[in-house]
C-alpha positions as CSV (number, residue, x, y, z in Angstrom):
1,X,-73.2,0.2,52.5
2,X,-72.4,3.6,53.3
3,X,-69.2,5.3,51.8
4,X,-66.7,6.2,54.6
5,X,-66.4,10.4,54.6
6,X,-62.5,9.7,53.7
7,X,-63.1,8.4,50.5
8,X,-65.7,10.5,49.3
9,X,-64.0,13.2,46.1
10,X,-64.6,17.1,47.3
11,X,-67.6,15.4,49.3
12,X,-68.5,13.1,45.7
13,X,-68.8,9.8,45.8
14,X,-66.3,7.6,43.6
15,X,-68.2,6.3,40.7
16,X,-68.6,3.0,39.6
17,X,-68.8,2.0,36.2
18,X,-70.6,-0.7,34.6
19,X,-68.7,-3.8,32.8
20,X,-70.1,-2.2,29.4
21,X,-70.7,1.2,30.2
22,X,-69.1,3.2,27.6
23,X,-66.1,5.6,29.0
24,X,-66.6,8.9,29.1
25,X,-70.9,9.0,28.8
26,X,-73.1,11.5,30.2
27,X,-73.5,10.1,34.0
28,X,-69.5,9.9,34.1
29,X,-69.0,13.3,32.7
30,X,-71.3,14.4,35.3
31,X,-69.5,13.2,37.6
32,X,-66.5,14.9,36.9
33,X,-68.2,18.3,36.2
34,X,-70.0,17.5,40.0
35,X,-66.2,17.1,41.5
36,X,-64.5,19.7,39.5
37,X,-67.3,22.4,40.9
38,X,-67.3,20.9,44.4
39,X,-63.7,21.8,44.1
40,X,-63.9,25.1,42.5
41,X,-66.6,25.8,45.4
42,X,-64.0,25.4,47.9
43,X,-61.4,27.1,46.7
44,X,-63.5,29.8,45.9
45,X,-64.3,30.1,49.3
46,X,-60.8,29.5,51.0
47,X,-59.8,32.9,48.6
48,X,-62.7,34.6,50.0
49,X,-62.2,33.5,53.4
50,X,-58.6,34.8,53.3
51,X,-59.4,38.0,51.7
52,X,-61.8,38.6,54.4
53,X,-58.8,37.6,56.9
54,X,-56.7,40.0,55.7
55,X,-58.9,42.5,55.9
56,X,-59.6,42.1,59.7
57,X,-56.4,41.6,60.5
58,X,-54.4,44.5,58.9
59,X,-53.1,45.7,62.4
60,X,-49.8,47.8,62.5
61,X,-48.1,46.1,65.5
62,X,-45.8,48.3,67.0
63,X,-43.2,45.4,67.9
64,X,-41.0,44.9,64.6
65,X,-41.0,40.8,65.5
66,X,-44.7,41.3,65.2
67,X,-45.0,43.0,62.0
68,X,-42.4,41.1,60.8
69,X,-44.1,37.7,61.6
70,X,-47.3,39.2,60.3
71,X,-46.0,40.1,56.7
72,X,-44.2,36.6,56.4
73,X,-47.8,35.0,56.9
74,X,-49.8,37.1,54.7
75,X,-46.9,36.5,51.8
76,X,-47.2,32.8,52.5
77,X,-51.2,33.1,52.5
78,X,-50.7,35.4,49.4
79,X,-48.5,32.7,47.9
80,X,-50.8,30.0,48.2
81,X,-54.0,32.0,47.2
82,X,-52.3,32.5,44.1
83,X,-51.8,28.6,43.4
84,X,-55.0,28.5,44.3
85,X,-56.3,31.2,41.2
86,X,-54.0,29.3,38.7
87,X,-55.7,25.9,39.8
88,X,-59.3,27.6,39.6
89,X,-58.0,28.5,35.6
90,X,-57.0,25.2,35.2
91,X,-60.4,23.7,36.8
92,X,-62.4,25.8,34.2
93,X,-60.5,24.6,30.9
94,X,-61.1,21.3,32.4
95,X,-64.7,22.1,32.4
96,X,-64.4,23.3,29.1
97,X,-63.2,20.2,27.9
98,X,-66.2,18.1,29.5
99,X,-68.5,20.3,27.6
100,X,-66.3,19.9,24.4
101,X,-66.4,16.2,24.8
102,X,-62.5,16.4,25.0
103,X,-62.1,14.8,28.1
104,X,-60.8,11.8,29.9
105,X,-58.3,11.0,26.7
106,X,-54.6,11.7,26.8
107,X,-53.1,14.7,25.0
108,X,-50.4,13.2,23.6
109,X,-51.6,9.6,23.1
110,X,-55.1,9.4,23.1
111,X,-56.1,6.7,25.5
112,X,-58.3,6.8,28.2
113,X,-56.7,8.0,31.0
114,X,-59.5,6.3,33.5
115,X,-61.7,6.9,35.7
116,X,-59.7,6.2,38.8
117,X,-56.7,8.3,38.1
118,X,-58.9,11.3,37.4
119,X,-60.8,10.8,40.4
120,X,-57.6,11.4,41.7
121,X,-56.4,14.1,39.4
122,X,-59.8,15.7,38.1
123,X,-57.6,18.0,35.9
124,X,-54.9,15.4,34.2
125,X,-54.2,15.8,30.3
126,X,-52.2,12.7,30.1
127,X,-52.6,9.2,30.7
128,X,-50.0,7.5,33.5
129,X,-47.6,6.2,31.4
130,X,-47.3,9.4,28.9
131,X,-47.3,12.1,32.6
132,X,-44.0,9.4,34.0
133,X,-42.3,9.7,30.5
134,X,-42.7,13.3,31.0
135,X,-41.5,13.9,34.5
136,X,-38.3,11.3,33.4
137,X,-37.4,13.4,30.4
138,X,-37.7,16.9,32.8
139,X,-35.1,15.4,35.4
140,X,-33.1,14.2,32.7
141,X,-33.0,18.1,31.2
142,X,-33.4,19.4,34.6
């Protein structure tokens, strides 16, 4: 059975463990590391694609409305490309920690955060219960 497009991970299949396959072995970290560059891959090449964009596209429009529109774009495309950079840092420590055999496990509590919620979240620290405690306390101090 074929796996629909829409569920596929930065074009990755989910993985499916075994009963006793042991968390965090080669295949899985693999996995991961296959995802994480799929990722990187694409971001890489949404920055580039926008660089090149802006390049083409640096017209001096005559009409103030124009120029004006034109500038609020390119900060908003500037905007995002830089959340983009600080997510492609953050993808690389995550690679770091695959190859350090430091990933998977929670920060702050050491359990397995699982394989499911880093499918989701490829770069999570923390496990579900330790990420909600944090998030409470910040609206609390927030």
């Amino acid at each position: 059975m074929a796996i629909a497009e829409d569920k596929m991970i930065h074009g990755i299949t989910p993985y499916n463990a075994k009963k006793s396959e042991e968390y965090m072995n080669e295949k899985q970290c693999d996995h991961f590391r296959a995802i994480l560059g799929a990722w990187r891959k694409t971001l890489v090449d949404d920055i580039s694609r926008t660089l090149h964009t802006i390049q083409d596209e640096n017209i001096n429009h005559p009409d103030p409305n124009d120029r004006a529109s034109q500038e609020t774009d390119m900060s908003l495309e500037l905007r995002n490309r830089d959340r983009e950079r600080k997510l492609l840092k953050k993808i690389d420590e995550t690679i770091v920690r695959i190859d350090d055999n430091d990933y998977g496990w929670c920060e702050r509590c050491g359990v397995e955060i699982g394989i499911r919620r880093l499918e989701a979240r490829p770069t999570a620290e923390q496990c579900v219960d330790c990420k909600t405690l944090n998030e409470i306390k910040e609206r609390q101090m927030g």
